[in-house]
N, CA, C and O atoms as CSV, one atom per row, in Angstrom:
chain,resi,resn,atom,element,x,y,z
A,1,UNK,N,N,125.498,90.807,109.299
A,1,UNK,CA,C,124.629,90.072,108.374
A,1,UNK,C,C,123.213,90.053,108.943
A,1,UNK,O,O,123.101,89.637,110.096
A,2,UNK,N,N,122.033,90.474,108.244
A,2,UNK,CA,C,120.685,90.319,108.615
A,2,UNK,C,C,120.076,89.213,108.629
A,2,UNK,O,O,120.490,88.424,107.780
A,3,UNK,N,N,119.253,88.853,109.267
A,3,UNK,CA,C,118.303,87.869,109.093
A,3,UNK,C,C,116.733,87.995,109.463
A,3,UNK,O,O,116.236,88.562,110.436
A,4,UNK,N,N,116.048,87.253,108.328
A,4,UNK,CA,C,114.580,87.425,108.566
A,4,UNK,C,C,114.158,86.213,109.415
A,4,UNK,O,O,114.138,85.031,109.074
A,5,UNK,N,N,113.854,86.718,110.495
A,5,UNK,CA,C,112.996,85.502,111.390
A,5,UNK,C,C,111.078,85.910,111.073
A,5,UNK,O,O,110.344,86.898,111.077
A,6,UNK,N,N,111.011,84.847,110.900
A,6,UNK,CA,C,109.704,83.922,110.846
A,6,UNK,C,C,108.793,83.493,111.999
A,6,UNK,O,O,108.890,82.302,112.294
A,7,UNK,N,N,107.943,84.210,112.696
A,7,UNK,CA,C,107.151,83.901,114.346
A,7,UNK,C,C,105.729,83.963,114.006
A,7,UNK,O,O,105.290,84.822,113.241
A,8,UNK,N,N,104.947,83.002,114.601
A,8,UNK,CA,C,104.030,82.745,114.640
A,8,UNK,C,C,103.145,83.883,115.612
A,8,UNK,O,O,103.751,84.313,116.593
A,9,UNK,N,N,101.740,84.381,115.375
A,9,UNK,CA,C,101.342,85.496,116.051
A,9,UNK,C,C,100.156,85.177,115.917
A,9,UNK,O,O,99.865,84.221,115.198
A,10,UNK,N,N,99.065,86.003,116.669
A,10,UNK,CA,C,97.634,85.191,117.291
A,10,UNK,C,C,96.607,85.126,115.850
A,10,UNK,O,O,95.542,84.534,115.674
A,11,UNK,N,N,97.401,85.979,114.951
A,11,UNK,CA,C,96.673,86.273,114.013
A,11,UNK,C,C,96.927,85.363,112.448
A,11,UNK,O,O,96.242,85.255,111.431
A,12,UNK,N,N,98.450,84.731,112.928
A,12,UNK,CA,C,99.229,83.654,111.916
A,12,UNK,C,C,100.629,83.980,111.764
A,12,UNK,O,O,101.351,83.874,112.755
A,13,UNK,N,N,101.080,84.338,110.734
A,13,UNK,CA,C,102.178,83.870,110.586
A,13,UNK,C,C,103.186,85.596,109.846
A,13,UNK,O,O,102.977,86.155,108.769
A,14,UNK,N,N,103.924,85.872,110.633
A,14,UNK,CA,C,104.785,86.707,110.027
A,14,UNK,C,C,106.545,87.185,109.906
A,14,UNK,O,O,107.257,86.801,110.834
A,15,UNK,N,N,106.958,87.701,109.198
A,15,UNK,CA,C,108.876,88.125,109.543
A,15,UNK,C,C,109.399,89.250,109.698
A,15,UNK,O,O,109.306,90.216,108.941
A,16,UNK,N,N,109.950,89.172,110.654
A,16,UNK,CA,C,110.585,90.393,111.065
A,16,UNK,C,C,112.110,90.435,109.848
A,16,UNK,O,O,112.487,89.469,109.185
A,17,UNK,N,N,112.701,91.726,109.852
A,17,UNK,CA,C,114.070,91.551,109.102
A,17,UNK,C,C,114.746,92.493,110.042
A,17,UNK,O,O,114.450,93.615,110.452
A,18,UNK,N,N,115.738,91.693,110.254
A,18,UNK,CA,C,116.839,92.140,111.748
A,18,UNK,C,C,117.942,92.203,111.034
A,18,UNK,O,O,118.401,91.319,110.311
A,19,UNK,N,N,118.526,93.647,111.319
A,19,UNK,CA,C,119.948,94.233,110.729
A,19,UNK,C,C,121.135,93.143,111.437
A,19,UNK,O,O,120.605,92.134,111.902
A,20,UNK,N,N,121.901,93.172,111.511
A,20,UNK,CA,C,123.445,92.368,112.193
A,20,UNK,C,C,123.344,92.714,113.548
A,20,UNK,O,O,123.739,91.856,114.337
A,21,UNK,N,N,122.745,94.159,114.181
A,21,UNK,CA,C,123.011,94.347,115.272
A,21,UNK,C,C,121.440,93.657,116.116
A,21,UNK,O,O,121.282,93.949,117.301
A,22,UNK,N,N,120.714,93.053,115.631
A,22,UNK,CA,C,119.509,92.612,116.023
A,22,UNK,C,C,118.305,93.459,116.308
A,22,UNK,O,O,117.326,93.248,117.025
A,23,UNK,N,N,118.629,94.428,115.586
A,23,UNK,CA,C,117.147,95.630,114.990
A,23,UNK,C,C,116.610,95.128,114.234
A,23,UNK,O,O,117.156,94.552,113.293
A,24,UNK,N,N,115.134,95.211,114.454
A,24,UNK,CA,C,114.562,94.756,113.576
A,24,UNK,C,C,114.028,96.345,112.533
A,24,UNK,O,O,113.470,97.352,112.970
A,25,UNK,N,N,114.492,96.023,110.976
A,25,UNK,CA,C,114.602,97.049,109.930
A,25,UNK,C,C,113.226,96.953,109.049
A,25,UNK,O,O,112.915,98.008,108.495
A,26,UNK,N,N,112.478,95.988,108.872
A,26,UNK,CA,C,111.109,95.692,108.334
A,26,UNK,C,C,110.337,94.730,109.052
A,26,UNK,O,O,110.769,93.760,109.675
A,27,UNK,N,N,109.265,95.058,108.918
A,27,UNK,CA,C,108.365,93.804,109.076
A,27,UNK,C,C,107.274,93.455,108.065
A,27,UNK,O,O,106.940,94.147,107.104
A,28,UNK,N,N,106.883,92.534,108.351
A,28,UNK,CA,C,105.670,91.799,106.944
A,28,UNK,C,C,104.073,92.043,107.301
A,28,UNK,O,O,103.681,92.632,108.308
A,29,UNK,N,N,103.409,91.593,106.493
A,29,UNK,CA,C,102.149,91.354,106.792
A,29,UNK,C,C,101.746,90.294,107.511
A,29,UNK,O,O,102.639,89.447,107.555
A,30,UNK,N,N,100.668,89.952,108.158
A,30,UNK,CA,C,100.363,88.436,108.666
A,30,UNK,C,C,99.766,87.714,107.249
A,30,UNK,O,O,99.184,88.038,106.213
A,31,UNK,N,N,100.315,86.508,107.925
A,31,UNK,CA,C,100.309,85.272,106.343
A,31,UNK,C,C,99.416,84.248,106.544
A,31,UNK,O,O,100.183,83.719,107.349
A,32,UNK,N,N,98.392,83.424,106.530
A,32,UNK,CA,C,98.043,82.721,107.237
A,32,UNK,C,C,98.668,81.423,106.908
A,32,UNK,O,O,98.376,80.424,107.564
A,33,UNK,N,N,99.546,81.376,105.888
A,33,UNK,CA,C,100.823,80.107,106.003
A,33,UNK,C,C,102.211,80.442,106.038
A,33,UNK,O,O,102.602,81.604,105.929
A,34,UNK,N,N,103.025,79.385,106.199
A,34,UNK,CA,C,104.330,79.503,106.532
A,34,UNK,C,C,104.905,79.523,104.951
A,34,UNK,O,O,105.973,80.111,104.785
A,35,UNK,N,N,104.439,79.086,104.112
A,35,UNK,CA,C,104.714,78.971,102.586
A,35,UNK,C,C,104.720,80.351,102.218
A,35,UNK,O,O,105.709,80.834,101.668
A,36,UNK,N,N,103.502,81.162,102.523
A,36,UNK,CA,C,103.065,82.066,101.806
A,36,UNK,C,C,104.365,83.398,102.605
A,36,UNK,O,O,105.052,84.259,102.055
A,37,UNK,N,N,104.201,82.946,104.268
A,37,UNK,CA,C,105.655,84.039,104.550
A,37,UNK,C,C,106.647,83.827,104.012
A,37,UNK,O,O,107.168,84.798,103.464
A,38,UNK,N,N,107.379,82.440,103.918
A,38,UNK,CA,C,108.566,82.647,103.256
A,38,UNK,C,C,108.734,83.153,101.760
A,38,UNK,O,O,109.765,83.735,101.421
A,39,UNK,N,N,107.564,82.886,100.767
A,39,UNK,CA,C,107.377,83.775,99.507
A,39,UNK,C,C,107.524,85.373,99.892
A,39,UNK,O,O,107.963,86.172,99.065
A,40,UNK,N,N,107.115,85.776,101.237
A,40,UNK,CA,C,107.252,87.426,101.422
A,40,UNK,C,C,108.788,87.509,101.300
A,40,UNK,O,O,109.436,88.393,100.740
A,41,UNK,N,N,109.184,86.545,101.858
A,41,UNK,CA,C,110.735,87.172,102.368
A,41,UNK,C,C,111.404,86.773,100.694
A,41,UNK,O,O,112.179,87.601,100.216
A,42,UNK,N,N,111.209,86.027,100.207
A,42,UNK,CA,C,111.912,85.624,98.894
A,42,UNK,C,C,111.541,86.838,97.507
A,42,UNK,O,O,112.162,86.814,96.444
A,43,UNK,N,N,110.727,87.562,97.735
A,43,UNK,CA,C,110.235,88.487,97.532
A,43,UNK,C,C,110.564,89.985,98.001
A,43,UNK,O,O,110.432,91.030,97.365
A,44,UNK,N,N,110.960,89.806,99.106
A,44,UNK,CA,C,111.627,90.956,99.718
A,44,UNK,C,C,113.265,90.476,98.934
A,44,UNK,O,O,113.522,90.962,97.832
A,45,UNK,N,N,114.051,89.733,99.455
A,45,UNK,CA,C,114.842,89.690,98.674
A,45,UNK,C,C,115.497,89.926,97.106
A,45,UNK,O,O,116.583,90.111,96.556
A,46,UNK,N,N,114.084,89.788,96.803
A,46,UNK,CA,C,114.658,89.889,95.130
A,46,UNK,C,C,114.417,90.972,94.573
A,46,UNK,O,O,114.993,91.363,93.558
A,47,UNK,N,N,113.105,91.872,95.477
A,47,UNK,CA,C,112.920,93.370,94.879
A,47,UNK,C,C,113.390,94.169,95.899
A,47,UNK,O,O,113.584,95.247,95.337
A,48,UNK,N,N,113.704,94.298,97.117
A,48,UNK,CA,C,114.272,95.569,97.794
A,48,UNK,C,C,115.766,96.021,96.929
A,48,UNK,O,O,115.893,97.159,96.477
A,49,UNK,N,N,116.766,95.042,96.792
A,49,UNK,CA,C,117.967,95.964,96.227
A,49,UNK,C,C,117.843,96.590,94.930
A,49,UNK,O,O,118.731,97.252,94.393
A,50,UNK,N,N,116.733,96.354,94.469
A,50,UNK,CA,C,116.545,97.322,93.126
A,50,UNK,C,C,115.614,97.996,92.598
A,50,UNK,O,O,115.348,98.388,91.461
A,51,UNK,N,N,115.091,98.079,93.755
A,51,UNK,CA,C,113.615,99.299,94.384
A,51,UNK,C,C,114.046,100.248,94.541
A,51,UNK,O,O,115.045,100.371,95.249
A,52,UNK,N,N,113.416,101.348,93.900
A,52,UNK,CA,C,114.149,102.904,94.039
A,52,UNK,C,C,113.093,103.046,95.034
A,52,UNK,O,O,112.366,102.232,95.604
A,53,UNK,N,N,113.261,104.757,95.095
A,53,UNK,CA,C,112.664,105.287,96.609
A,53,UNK,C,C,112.086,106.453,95.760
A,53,UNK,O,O,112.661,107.103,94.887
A,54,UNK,N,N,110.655,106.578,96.279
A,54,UNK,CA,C,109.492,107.785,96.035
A,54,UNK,C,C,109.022,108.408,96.995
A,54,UNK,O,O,108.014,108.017,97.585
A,55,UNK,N,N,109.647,109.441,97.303
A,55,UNK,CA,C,109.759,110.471,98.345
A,55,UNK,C,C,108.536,110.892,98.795
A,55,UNK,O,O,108.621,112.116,98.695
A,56,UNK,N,N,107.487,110.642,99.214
A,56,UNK,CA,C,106.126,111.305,99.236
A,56,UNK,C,C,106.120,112.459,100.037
A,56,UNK,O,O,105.106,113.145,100.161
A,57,UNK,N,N,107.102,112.696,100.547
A,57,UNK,CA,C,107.073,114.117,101.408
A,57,UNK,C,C,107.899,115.310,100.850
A,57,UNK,O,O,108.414,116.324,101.321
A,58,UNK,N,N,107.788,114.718,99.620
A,58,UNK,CA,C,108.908,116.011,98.850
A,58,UNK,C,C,108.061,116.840,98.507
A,58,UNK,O,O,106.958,116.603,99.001
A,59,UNK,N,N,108.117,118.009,97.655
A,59,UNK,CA,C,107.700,119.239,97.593
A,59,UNK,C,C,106.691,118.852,96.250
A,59,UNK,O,O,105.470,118.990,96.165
A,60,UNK,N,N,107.797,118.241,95.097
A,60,UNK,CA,C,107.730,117.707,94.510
A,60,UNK,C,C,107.531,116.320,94.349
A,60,UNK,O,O,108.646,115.883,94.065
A,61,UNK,N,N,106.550,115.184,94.379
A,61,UNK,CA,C,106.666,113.854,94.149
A,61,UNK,C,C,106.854,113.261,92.722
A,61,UNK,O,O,106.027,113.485,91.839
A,62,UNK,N,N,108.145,112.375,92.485
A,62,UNK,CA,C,108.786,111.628,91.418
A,62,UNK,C,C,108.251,110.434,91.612
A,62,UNK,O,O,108.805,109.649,92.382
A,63,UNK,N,N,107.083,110.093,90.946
A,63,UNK,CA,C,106.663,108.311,91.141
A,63,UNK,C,C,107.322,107.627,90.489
A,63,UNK,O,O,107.403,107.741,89.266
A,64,UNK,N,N,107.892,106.827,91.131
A,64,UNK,CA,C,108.788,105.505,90.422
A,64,UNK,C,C,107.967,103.833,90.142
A,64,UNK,O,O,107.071,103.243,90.746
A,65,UNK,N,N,108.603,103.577,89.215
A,65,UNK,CA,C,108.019,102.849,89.376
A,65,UNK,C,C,108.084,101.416,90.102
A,65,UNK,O,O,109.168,101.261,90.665
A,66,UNK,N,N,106.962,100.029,90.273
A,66,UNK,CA,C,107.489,99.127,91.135
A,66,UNK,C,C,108.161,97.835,90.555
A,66,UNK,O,O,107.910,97.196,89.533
A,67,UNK,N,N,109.042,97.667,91.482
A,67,UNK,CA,C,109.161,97.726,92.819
A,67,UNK,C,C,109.633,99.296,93.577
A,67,UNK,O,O,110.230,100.200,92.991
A,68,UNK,N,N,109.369,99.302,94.415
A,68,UNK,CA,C,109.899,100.651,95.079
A,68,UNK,C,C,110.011,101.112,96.733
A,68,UNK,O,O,108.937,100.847,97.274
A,69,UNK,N,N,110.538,101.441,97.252
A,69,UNK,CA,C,110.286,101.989,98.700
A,69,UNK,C,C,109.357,103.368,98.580
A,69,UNK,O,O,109.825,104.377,98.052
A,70,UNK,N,N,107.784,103.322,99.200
A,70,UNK,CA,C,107.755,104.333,99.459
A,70,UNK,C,C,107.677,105.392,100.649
A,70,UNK,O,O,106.827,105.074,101.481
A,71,UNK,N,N,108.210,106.315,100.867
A,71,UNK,CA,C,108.786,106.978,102.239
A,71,UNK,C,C,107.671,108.342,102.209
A,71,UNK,O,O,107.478,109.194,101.341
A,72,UNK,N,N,107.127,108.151,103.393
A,72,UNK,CA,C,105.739,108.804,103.532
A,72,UNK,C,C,105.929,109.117,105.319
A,72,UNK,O,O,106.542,108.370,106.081
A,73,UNK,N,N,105.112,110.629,105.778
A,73,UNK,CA,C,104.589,110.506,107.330
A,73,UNK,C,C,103.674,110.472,107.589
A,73,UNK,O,O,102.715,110.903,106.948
A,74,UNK,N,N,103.670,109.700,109.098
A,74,UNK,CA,C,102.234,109.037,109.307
A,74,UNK,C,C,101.612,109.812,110.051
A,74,UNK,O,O,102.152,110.917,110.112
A,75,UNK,N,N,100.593,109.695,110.718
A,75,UNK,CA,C,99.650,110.842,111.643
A,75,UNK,C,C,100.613,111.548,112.659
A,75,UNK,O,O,100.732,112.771,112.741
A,76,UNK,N,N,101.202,110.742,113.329
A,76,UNK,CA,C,102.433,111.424,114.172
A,76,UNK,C,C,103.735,112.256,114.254
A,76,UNK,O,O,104.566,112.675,115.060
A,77,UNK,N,N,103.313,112.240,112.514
A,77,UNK,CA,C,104.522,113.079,111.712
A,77,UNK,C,C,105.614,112.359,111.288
A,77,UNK,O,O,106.368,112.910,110.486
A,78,UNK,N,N,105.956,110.780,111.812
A,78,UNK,CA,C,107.249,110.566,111.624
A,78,UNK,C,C,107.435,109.583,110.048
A,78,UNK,O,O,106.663,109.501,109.093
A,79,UNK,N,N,108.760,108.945,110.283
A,79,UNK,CA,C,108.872,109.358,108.643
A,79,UNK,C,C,108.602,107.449,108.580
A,79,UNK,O,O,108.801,106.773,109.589
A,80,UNK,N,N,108.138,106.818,107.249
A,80,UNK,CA,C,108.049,105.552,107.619
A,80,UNK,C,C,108.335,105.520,106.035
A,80,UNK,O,O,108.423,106.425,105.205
A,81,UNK,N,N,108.453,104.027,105.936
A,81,UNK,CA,C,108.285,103.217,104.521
A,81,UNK,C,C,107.782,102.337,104.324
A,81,UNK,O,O,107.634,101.688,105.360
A,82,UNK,N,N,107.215,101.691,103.132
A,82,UNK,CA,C,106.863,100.550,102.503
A,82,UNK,C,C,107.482,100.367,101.195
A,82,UNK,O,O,107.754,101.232,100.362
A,83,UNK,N,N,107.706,98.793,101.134
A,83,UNK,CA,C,108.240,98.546,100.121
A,83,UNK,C,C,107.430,97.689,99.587
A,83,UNK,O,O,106.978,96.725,100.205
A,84,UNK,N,N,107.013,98.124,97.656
A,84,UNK,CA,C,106.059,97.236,97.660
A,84,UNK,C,C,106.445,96.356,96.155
A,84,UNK,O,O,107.352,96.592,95.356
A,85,UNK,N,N,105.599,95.484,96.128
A,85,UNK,CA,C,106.535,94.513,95.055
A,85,UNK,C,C,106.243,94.913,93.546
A,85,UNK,O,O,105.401,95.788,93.346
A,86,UNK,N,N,106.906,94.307,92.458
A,86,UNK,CA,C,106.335,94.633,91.260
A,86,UNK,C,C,104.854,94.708,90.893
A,86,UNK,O,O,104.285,95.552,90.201
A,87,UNK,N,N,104.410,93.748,91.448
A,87,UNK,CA,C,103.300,93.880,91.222
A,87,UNK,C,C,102.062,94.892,92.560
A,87,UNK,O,O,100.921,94.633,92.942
A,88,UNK,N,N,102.718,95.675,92.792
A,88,UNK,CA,C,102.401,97.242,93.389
A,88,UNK,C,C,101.653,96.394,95.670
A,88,UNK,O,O,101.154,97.053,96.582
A,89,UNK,N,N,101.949,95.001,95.627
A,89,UNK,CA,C,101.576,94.446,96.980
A,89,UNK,C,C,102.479,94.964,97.846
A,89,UNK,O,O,103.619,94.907,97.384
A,90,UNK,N,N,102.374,95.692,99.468
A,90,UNK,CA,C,103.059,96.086,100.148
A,90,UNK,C,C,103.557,94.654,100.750
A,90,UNK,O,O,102.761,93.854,101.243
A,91,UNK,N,N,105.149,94.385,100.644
A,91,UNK,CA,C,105.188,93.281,101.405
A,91,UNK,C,C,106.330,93.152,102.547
A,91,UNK,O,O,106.894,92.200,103.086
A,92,UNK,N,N,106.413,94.726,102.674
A,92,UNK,CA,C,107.810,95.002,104.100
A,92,UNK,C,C,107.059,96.554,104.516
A,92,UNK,O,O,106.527,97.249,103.651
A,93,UNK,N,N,107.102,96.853,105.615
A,93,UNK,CA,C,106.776,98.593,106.063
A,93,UNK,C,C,108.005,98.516,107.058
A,93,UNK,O,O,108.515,97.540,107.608
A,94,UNK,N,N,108.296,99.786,107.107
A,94,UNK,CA,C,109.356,100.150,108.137
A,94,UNK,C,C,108.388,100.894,110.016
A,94,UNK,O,O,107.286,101.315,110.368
A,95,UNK,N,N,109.865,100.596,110.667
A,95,UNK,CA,C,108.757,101.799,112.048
A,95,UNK,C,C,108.984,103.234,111.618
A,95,UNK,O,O,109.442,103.709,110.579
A,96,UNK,N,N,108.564,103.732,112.638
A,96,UNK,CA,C,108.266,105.536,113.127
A,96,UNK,C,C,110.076,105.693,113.080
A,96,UNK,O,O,110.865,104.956,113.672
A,97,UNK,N,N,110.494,107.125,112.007
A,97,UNK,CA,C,111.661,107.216,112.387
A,97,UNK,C,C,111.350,108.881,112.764
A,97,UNK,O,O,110.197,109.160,112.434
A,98,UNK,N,N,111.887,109.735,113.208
A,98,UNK,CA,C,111.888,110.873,113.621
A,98,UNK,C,C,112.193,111.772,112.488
A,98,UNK,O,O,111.605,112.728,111.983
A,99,UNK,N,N,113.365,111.119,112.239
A,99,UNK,CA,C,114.049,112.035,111.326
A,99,UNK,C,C,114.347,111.293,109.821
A,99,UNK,O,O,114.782,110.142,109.816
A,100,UNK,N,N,114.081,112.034,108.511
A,100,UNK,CA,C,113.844,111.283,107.213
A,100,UNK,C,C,115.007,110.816,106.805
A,100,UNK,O,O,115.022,110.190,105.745
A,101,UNK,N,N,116.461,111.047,107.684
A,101,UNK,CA,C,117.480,110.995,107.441
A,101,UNK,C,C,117.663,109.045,107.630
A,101,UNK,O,O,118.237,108.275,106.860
A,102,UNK,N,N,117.056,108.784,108.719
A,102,UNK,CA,C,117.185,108.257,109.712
A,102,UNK,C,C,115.989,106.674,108.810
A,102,UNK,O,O,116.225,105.490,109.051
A,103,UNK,N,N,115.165,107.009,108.126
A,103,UNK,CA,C,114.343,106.526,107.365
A,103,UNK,C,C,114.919,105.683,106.184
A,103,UNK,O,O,114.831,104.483,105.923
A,104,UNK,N,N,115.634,106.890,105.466
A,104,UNK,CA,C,116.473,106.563,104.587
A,104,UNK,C,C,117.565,105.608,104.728
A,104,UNK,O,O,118.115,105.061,103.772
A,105,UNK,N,N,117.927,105.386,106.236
A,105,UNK,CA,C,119.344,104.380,106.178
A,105,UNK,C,C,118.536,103.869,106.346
A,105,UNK,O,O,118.565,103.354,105.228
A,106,UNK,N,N,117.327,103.277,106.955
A,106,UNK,CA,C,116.366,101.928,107.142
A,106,UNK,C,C,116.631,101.178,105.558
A,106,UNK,O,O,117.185,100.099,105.345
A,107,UNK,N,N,116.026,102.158,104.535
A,107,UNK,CA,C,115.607,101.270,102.942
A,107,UNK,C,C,117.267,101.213,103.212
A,107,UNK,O,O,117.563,100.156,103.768
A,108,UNK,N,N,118.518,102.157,102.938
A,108,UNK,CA,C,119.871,101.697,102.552
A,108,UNK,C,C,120.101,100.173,103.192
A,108,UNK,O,O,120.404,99.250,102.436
A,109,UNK,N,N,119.900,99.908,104.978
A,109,UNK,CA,C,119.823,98.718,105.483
A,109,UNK,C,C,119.349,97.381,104.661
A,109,UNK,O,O,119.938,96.404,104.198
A,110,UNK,N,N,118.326,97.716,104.699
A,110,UNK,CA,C,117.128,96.682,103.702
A,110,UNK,C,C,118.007,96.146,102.463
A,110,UNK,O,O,118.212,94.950,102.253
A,111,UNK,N,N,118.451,97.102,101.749
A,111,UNK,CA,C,119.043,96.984,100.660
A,111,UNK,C,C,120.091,96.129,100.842
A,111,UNK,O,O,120.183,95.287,99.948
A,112,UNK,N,N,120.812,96.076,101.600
A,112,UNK,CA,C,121.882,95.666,101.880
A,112,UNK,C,C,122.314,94.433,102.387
A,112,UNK,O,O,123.254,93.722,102.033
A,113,UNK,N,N,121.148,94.237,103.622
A,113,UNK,CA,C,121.301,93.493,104.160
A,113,UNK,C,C,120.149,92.130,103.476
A,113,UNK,O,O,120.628,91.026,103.217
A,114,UNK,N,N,118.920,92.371,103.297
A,114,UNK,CA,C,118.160,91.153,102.614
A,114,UNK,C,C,118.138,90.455,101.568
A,114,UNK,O,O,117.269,89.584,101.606
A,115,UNK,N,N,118.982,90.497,100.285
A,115,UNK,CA,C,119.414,89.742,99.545
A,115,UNK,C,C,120.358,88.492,99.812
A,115,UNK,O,O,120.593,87.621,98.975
A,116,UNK,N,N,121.015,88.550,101.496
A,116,UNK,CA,C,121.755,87.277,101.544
A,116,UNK,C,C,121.738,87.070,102.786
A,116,UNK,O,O,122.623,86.410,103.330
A,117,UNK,N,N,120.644,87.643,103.494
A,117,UNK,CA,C,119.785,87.068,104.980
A,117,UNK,C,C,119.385,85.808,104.861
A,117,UNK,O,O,118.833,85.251,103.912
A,118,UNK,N,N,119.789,85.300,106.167
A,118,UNK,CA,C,119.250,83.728,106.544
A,118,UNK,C,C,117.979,83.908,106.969
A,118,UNK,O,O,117.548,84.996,107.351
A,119,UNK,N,N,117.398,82.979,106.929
A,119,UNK,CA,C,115.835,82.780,107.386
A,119,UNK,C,C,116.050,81.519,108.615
A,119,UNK,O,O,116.821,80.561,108.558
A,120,UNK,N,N,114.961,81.937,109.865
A,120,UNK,CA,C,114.921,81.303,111.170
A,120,UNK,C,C,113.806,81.491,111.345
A,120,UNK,O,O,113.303,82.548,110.964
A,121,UNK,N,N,112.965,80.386,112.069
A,121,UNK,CA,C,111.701,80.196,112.427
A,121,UNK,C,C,112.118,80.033,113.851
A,121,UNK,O,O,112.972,79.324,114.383
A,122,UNK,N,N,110.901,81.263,114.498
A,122,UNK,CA,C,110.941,80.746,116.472
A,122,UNK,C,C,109.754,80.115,116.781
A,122,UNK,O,O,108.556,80.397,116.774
A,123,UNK,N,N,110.641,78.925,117.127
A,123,UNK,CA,C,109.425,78.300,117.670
A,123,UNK,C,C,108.449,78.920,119.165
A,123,UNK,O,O,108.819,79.603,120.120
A,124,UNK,N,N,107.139,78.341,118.832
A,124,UNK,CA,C,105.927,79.108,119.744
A,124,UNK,C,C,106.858,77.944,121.454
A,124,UNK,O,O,107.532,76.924,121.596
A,125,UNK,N,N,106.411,78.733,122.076
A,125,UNK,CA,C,106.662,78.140,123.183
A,125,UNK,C,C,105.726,77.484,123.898
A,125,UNK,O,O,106.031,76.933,124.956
């Protein structure tokens, strides 16, 4: 079972989303409230499992529309995503995966796991 934790950072406020095995599978933007992160994650929840995926490295690109994952490489070549909401705001990106294979189980993860993720706040020490 995943969960999105909630940590405070020099810049404000953001969530990680951690698969069952304690990978973290997305992360957010910085928020400068705790209201406005947990709207990311309630938001991630309600559009990742029915966000299709727009391949930007295909030969061919199929734009879908949003909500959607889109799976793109970055300067380093490797394969990443964003998922962005209906109303076209990026509000999850994935890391550097090597391989697009490897990308792809990230959004399958996402999918799977953030519709019935608990939410945890760490406290600053």
């Amino acid at each position: 079972m995943g969960k999105f934790v909630i940590k405070e950072v020099p810049s404000g406020i953001k969530f990680d989303l951690k698969a069952g095995n304690g990978e973290v599978i997305a992360t957010s933007e910085v928020y400068t409230t705790e209201s406005a992160c947990k709207n990311g994650i309630e938001s991630v929840k309600k559009n990742a499992p029915v966000a299709g995926i727009e391949d930007q490295t295909a030969e061919e690109v199929v734009t879908v529309k949003n909500p959607k994952f889109e799976v793109y490489q970055d300067k380093a070549g490797e394969y990443r995503f964003r998922l962005k909401a209906t109303n076209g705001q990026i509000i999850a990106t994935g890391e550097g995966y090597k391989a697009k294979a490897s990308c792809l189980n990230g959004i399958e993860s996402i999918k799977k796991n953030a519709p019935d993720a608990k939410v945890e706040k760490v406290e600053k020490k």
